[in-house]
LONUTOR-663162 format. One record per residue: residue in one letter; x, y, z of N, C-alpha, C in turn; residue number from 1. Coordinates in Angstrom, 3 decimals, always signed. Layout:
# LONUTOR-663162
+------+----------+----------+----------+----------+----------+----------+----------+----------+----------+------+
| resn |   n_east |  n_north |     n_up |  ca_east | ca_north |    ca_up |   c_east |  c_north |     c_up | resi |
+------+----------+----------+----------+----------+----------+----------+----------+----------+----------+------+
|    A |        X |        Y |        Z |        X |        Y |        Z |        X |        Y |        Z |  NUM |
...
+------+----------+----------+----------+----------+----------+----------+----------+----------+----------+------+
***
This chain:
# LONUTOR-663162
+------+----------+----------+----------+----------+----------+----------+----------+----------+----------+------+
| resn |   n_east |  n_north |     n_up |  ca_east | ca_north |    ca_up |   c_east |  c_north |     c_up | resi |
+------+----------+----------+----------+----------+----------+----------+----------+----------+----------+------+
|    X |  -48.101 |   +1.691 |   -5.722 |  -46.890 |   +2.020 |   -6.446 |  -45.718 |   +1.171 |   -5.950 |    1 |
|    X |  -45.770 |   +0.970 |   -4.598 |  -44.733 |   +0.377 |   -4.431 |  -44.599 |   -1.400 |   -4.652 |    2 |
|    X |  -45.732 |   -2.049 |   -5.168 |  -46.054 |   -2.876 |   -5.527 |  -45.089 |   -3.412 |   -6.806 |    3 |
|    X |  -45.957 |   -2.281 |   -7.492 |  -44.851 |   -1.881 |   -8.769 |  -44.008 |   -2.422 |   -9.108 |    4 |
|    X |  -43.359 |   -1.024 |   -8.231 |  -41.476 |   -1.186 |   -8.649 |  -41.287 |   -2.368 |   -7.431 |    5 |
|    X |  -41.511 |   -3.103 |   -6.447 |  -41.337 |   -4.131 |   -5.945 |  -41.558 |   -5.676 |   -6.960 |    6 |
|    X |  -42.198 |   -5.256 |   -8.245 |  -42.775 |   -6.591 |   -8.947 |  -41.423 |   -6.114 |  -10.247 |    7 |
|    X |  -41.165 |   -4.774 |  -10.423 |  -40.564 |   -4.406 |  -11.243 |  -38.965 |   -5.009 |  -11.333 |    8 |
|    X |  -38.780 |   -5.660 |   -9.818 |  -37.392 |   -5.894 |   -9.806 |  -37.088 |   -7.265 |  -10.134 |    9 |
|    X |  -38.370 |   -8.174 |  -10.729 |  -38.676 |   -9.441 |  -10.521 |  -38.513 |   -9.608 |  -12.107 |   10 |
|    X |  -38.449 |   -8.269 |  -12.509 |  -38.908 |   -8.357 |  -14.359 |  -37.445 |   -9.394 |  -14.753 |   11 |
|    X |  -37.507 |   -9.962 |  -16.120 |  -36.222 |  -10.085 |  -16.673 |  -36.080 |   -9.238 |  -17.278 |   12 |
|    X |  -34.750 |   -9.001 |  -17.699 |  -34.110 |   -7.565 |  -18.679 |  -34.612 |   -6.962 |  -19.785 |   13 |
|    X |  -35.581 |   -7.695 |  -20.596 |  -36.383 |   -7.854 |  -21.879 |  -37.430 |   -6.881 |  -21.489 |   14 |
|    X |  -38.009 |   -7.626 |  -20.434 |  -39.458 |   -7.336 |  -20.468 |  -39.374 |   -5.834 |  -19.005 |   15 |
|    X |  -38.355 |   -5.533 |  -18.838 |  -37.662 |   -4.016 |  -18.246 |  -37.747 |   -3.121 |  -18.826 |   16 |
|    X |  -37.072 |   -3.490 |  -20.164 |  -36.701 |   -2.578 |  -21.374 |  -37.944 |   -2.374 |  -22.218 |   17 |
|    X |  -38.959 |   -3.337 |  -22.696 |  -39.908 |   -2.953 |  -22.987 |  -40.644 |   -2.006 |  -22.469 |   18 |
|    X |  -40.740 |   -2.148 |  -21.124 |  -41.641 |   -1.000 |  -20.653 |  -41.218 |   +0.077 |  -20.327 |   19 |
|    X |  -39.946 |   +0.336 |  -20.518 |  -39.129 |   +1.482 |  -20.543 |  -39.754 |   +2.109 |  -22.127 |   20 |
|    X |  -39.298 |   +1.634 |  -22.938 |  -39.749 |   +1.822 |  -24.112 |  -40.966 |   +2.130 |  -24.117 |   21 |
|    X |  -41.767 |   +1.344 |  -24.126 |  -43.381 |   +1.987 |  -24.255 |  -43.429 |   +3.016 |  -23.279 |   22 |
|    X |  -43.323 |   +3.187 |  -22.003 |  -43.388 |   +4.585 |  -21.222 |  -42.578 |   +5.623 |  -21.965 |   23 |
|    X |  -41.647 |   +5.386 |  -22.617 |  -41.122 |   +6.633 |  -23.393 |  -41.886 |   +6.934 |  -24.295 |   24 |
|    X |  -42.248 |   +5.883 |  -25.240 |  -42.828 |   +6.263 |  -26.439 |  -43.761 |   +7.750 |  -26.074 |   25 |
|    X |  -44.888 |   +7.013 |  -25.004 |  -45.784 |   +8.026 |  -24.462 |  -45.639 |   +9.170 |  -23.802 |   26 |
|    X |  -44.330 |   +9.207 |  -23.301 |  -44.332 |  +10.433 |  -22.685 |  -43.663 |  +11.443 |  -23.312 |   27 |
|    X |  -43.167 |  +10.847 |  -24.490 |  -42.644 |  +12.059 |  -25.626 |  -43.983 |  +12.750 |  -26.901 |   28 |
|    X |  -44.735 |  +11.979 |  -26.494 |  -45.588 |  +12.800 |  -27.573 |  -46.242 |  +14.265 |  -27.267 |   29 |
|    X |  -46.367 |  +14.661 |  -25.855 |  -46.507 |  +16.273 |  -26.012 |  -44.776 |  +16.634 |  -26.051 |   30 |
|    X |  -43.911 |  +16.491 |  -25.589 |  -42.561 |  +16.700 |  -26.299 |  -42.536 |  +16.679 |  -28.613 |   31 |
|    X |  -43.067 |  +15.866 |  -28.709 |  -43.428 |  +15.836 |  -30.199 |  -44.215 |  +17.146 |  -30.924 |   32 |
|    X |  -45.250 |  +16.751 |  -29.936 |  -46.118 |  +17.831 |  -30.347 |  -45.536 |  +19.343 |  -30.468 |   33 |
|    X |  -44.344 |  +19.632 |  -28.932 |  -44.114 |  +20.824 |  -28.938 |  -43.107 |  +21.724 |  -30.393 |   34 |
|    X |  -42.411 |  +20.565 |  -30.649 |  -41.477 |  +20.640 |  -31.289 |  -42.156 |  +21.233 |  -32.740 |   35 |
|    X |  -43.386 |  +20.262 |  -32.687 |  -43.803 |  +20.515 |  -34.191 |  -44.289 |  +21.790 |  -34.344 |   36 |
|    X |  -45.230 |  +22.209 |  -33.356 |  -45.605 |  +23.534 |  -33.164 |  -45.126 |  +24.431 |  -33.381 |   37 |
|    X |  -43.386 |  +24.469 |  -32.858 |  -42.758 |  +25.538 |  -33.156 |  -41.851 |  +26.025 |  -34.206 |   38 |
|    X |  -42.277 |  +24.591 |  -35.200 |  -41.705 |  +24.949 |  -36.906 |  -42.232 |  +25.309 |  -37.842 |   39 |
|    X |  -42.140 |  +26.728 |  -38.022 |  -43.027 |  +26.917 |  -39.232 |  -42.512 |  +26.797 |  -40.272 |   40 |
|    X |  -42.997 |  +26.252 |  -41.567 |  -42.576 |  +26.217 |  -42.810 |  -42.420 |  +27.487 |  -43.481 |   41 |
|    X |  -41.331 |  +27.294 |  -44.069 |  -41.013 |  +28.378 |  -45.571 |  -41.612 |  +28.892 |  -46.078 |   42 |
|    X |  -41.798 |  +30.014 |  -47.078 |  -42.539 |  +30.187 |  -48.141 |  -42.345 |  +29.587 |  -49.598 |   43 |
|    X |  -42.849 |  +29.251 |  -50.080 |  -42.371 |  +29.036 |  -51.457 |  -42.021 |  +27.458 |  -51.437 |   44 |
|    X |  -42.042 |  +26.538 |  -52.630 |  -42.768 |  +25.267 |  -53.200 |  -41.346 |  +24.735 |  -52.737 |   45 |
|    X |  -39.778 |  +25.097 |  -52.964 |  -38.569 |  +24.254 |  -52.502 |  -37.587 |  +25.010 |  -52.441 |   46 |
|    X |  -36.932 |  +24.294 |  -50.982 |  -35.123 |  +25.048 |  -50.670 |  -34.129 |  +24.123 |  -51.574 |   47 |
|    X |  -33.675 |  +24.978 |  -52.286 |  -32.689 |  +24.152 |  -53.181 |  -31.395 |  +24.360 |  -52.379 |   48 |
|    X |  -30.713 |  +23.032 |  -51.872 |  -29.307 |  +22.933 |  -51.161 |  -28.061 |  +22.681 |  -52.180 |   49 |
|    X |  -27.084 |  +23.612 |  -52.607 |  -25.566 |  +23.126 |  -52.970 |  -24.618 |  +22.421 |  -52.630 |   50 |
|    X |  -23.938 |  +21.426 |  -52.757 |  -22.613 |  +21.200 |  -52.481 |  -21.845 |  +21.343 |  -53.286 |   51 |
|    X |  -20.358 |  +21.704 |  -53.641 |  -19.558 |  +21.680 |  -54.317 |  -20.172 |  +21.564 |  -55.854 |   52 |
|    X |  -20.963 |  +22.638 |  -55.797 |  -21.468 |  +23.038 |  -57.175 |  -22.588 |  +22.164 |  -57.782 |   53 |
|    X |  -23.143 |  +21.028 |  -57.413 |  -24.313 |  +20.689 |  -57.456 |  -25.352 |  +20.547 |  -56.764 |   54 |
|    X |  -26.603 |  +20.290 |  -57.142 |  -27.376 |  +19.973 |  -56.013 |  -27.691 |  +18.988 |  -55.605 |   55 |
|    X |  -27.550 |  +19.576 |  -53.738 |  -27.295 |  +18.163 |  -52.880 |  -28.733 |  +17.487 |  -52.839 |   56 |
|    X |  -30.026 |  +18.661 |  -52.361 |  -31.324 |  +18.637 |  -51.739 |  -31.891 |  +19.481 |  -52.044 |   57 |
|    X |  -33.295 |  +18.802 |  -52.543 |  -34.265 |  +19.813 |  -52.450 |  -35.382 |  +19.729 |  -51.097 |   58 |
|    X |  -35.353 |  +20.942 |  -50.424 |  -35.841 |  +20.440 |  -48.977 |  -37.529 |  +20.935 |  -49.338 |   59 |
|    X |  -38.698 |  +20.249 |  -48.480 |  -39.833 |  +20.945 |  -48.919 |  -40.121 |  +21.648 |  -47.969 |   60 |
|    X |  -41.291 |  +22.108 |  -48.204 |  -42.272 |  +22.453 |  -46.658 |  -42.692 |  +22.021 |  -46.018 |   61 |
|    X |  -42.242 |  +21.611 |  -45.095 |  -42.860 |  +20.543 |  -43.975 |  -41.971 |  +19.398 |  -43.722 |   62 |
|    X |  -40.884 |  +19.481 |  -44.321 |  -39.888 |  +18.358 |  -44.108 |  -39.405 |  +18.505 |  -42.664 |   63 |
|    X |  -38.903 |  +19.500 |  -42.311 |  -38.207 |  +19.295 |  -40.739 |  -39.605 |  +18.966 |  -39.855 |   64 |
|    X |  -40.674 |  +19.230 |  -40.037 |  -41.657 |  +18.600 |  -38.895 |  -41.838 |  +17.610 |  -38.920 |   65 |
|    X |  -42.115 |  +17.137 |  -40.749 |  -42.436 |  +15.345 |  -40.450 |  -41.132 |  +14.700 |  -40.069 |   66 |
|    X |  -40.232 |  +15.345 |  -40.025 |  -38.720 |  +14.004 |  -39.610 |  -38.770 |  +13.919 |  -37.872 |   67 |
|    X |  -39.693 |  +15.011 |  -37.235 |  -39.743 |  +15.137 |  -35.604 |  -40.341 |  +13.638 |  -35.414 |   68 |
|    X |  -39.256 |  +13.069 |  -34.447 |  -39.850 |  +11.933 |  -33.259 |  -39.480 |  +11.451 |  -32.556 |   69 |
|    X |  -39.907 |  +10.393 |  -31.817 |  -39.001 |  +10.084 |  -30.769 |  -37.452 |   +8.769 |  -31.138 |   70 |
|    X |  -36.644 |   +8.794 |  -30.877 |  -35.849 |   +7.589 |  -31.002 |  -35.582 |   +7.313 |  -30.023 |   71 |
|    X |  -35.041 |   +5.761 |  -29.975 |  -34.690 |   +4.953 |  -28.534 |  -33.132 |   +4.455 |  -28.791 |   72 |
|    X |  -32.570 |   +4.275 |  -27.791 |  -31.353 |   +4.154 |  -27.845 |  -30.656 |   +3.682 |  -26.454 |   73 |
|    X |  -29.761 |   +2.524 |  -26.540 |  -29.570 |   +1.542 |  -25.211 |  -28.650 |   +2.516 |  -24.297 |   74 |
|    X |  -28.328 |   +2.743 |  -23.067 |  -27.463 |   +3.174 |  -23.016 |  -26.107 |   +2.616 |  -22.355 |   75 |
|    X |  -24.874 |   +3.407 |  -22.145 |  -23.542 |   +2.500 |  -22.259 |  -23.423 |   +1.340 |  -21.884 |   76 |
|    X |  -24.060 |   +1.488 |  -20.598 |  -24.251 |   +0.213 |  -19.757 |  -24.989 |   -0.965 |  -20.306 |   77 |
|    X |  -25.993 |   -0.415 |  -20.955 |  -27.468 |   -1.799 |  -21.481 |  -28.051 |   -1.601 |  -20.920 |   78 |
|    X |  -28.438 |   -0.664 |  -19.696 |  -29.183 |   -1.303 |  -18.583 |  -30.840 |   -0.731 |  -18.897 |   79 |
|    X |  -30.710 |   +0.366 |  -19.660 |  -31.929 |   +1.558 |  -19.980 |  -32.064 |   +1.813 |  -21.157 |   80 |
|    X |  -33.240 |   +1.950 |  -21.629 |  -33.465 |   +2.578 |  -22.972 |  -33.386 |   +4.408 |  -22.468 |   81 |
|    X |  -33.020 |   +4.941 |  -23.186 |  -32.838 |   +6.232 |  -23.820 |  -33.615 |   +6.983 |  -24.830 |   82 |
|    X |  -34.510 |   +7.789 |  -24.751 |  -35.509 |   +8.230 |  -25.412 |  -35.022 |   +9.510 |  -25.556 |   83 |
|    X |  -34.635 |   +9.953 |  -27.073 |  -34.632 |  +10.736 |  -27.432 |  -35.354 |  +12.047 |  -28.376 |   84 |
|    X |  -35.919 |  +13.197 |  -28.569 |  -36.647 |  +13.565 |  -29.252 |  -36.144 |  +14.642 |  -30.366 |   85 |
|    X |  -36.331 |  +14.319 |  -31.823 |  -35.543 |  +15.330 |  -32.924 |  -35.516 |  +14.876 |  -34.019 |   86 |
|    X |  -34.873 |  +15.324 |  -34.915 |  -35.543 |  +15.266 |  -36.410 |  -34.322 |  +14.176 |  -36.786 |   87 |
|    X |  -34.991 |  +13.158 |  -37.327 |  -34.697 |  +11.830 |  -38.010 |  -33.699 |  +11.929 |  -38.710 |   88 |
|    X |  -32.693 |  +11.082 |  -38.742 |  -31.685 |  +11.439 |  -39.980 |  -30.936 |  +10.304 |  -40.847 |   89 |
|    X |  -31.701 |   +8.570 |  -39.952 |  -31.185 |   +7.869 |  -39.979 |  -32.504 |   +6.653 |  -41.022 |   90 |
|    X |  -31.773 |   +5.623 |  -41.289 |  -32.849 |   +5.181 |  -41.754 |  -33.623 |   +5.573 |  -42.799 |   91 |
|    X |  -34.253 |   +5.651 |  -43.214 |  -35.630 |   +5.697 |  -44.656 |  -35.390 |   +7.239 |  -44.378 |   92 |
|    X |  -35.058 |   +8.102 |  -43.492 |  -35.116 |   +9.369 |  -43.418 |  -33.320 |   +9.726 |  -43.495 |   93 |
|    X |  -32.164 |   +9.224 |  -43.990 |  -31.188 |   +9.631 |  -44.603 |  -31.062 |  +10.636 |  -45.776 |   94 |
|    X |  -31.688 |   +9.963 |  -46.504 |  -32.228 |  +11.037 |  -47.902 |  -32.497 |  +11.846 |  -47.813 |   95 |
|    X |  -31.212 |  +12.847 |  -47.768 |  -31.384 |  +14.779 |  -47.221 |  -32.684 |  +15.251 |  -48.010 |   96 |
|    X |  -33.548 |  +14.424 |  -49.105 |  -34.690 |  +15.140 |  -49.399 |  -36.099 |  +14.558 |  -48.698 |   97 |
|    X |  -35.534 |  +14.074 |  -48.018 |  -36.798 |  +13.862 |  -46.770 |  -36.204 |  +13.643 |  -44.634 |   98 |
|    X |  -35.149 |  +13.446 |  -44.859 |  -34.807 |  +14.169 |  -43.514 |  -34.504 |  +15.191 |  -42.784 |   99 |
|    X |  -34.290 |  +15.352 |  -41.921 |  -33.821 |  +16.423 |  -40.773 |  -32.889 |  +16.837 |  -40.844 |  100 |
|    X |  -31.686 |  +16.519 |  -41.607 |  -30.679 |  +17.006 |  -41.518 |  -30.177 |  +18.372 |  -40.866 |  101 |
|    X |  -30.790 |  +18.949 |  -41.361 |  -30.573 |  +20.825 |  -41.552 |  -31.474 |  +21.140 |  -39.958 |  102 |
|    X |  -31.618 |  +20.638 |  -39.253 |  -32.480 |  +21.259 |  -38.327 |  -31.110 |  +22.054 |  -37.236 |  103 |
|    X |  -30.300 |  +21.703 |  -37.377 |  -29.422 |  +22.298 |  -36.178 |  -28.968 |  +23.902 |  -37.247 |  104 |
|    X |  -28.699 |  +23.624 |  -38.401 |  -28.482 |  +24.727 |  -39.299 |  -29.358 |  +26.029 |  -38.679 |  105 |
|    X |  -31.265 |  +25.332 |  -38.962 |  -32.096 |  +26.516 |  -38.644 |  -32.107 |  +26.586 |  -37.412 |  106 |
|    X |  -31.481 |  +25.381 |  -36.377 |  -31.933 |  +26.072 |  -35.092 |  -31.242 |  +26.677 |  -33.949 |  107 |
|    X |  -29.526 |  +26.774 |  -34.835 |  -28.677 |  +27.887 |  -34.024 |  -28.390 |  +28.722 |  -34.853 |  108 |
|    X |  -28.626 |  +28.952 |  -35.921 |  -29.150 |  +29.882 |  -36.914 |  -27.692 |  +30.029 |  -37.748 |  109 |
|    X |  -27.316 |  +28.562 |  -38.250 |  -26.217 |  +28.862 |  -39.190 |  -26.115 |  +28.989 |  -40.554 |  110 |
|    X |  -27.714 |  +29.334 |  -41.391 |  -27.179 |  +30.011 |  -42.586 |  -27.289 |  +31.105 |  -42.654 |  111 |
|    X |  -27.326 |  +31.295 |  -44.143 |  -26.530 |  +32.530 |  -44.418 |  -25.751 |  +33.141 |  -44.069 |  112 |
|    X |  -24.263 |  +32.637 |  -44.131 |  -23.230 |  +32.870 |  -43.321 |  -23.678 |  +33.327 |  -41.404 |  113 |
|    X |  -24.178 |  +32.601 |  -40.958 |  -24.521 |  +32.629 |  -39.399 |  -25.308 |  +33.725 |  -39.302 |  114 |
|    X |  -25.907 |  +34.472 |  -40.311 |  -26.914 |  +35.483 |  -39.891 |  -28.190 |  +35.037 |  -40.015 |  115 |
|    X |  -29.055 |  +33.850 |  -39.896 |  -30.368 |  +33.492 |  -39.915 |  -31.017 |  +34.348 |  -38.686 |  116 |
|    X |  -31.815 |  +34.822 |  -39.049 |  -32.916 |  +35.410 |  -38.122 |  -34.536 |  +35.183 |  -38.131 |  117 |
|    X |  -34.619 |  +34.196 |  -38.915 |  -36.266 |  +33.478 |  -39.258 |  -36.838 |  +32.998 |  -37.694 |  118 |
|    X |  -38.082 |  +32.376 |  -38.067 |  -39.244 |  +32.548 |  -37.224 |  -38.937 |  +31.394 |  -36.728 |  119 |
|    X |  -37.820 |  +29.795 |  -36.874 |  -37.724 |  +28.840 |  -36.743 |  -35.982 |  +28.959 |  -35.703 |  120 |
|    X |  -35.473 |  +30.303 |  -35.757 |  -34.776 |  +30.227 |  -35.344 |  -35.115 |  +29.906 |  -33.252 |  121 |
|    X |  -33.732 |  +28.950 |  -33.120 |  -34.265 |  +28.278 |  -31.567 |  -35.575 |  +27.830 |  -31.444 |  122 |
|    X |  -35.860 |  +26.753 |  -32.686 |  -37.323 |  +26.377 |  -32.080 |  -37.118 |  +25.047 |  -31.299 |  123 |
|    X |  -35.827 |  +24.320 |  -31.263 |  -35.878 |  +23.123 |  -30.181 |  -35.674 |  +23.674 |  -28.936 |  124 |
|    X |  -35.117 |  +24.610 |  -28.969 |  -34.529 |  +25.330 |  -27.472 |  -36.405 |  +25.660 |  -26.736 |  125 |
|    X |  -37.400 |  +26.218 |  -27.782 |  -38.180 |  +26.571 |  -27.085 |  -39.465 |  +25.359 |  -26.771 |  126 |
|    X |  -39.348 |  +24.584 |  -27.338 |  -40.400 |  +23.506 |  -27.506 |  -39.433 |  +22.724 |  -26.094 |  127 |
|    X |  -38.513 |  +22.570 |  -26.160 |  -37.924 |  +21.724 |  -24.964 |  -38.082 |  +22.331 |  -23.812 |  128 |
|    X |  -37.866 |  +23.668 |  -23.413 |  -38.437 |  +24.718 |  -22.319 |  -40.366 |  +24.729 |  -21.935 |  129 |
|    X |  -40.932 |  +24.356 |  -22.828 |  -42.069 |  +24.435 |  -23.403 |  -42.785 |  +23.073 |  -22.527 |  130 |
|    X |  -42.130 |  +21.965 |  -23.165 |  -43.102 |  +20.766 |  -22.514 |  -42.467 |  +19.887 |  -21.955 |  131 |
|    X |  -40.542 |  +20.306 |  -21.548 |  -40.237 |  +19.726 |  -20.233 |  -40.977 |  +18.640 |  -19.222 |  132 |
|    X |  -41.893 |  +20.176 |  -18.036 |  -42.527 |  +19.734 |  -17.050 |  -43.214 |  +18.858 |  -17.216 |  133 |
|    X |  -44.044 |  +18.734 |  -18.433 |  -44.621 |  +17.833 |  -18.682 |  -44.227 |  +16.354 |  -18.977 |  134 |
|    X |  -43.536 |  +16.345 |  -19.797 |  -43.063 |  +15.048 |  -20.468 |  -42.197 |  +14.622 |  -18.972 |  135 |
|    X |  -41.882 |  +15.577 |  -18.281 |  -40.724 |  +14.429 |  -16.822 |  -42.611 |  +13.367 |  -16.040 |  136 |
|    X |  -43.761 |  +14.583 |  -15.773 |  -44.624 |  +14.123 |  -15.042 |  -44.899 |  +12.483 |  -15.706 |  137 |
|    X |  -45.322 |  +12.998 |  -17.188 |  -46.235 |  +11.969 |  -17.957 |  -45.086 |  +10.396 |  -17.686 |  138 |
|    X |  -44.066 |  +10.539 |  -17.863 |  -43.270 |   +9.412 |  -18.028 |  -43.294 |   +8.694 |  -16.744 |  139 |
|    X |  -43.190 |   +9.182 |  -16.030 |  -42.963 |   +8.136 |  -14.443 |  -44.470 |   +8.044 |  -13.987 |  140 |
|    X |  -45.771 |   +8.392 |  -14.874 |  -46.581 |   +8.184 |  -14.853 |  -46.903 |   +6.745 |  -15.746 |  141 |
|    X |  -46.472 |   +7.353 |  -16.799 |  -46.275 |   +6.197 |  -17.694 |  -45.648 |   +4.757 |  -17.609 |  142 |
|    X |  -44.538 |   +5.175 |  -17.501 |  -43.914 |   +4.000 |  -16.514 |  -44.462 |   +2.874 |  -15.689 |  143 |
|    X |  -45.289 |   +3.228 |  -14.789 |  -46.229 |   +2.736 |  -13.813 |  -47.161 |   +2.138 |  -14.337 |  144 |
|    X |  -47.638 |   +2.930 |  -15.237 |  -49.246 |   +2.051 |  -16.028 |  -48.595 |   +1.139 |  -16.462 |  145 |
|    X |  -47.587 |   +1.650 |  -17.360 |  -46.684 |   +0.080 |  -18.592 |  -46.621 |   -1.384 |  -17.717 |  146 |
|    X |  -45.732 |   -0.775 |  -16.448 |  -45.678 |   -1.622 |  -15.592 |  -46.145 |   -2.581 |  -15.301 |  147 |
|    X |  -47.354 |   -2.010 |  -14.571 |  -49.094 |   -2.678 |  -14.035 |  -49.520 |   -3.422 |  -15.299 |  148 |
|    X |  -49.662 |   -3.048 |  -16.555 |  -49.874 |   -3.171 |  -17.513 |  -49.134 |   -4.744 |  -17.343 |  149 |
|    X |  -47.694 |   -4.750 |  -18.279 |  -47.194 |   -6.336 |  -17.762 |  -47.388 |   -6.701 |  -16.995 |  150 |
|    X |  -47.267 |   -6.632 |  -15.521 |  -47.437 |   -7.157 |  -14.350 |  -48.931 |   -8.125 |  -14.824 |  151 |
|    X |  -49.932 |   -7.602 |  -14.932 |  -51.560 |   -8.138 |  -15.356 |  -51.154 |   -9.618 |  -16.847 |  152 |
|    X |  -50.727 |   -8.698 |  -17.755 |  -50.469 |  -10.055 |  -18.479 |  -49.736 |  -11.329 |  -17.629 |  153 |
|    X |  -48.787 |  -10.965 |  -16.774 |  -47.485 |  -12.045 |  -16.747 |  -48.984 |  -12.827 |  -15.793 |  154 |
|    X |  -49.493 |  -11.971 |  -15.287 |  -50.041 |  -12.910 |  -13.820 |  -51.475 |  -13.407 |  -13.967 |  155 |
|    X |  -52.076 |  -12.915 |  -15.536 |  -52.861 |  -13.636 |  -16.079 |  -52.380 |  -14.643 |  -16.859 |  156 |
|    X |  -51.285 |  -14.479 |  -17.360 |  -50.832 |  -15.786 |  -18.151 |  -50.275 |  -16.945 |  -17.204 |  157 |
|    X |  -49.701 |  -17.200 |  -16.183 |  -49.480 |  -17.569 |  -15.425 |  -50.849 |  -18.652 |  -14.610 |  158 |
|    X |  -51.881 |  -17.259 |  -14.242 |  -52.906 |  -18.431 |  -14.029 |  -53.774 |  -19.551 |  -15.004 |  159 |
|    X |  -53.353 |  -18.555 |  -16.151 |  -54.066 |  -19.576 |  -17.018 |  -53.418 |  -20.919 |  -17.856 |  160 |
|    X |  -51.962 |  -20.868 |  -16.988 |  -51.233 |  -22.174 |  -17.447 |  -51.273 |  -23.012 |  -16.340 |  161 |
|    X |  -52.115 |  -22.863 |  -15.176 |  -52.142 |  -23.551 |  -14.177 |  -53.262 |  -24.421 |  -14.209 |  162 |
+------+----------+----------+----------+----------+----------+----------+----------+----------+----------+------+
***
C-alpha cells in the first residue's frame, strides 16, 4: 500500500483524477443500489404535475429510481473529484418527465401541503444510513486497485517503449 500512494504522488493531475473517478464510480454502486431499494413506486399508470394551471409533468413509475446515480464533480480547489449520489436533474434527464426533480418533494415529505406520509417518505436519509459503512470501506479499497491498476499500465508501457 504504501507503494501506492508513494507511486501515487508521482501521478500527473489527469491521471490522479482519473482514478479518483473510477474508484468513485465503484464505490457508489452499493450506495446506488441502496437508494434504489428504498423507492417504491406509486400506484397507478401517471402523476400528473401543475404549474400555474397547466401541465408541467407527467411523472411515471419508476422515474425517481431510474434518475438514481452517481455524479462527479471537481472540487473548489481542482484538486479532487467529488462523487456524488441522487437523482439526475441535469442533462438528457432535465425533462421533468424523465428526471428527478421531485425527489426532495417525496423525501422531506413536501406534498400535499407538507403532509406526505407515503412509503418513500425519507428514503435518501435511509439508504445513506444504510450503505454508508460500506461505500467509505469499498472506496479506499477501490482507490488502491485503480491505482495499482495505472501504476501496471504506466510501467508496462514504459517498458515496452524501451
Amino acid at each position: 500500500m504504501e507503494a501506492t500512494l508513494a507511486a501515487m504522488k508521482g501521478f500527473d493531475e489527469t491521471l490522479r483524477l482519473k482514478v479518483m473517478k473510477s474508484a468513485g464510480r465503484r464505490a457508489a454502486k452499493p450506495m446506488v443500489d441502496s437508494y434504489r431499494e428504498e423507492i417504491s413506486n406509486f400506484q397507478g399508470d401517471k402523476f400528473t404535475v401543475y404549474r400555474s394551471g397547466s401541465v408541467y409533468a407527467e411523472v411515471r413509475p419508476g422515474q425517481l429510481r431510474d434518475s438514481i446515480a452517481p455524479m462527479f464533480f471537481r472540487s473548489k480547489k481542482r484538486d479532487m473529484i467529488i462523487t456524488v449520489i441522487g437523482p439526475r436533474v441535469k442533462g438528457s434527464f432535465r425533462d421533468p418527465n424523465k428526471g428527478g426533480w421531485f425527489a426532495h418533494f417525496i423525501n422531506y415529505g413536501y406534498l400535499s401541503g407538507g403532509k406526505y406520509i407515503g412509503k418513500n417518505l425519507g428514503f435518501a436519509d435511509r439508504a445513506r444510513q444504510k450503505a454508508a459503512p460500506s461505500v467509505n470501506a469499498e472506496f479506499k479499497a477501490a482507490f488502491f486497485q485503480e491505482a495499482q491498476k495505472y501504476i501496471n499500465r504506466l510501467v508496462k508501457r514504459q517498458s515496452v517503449g524501451k
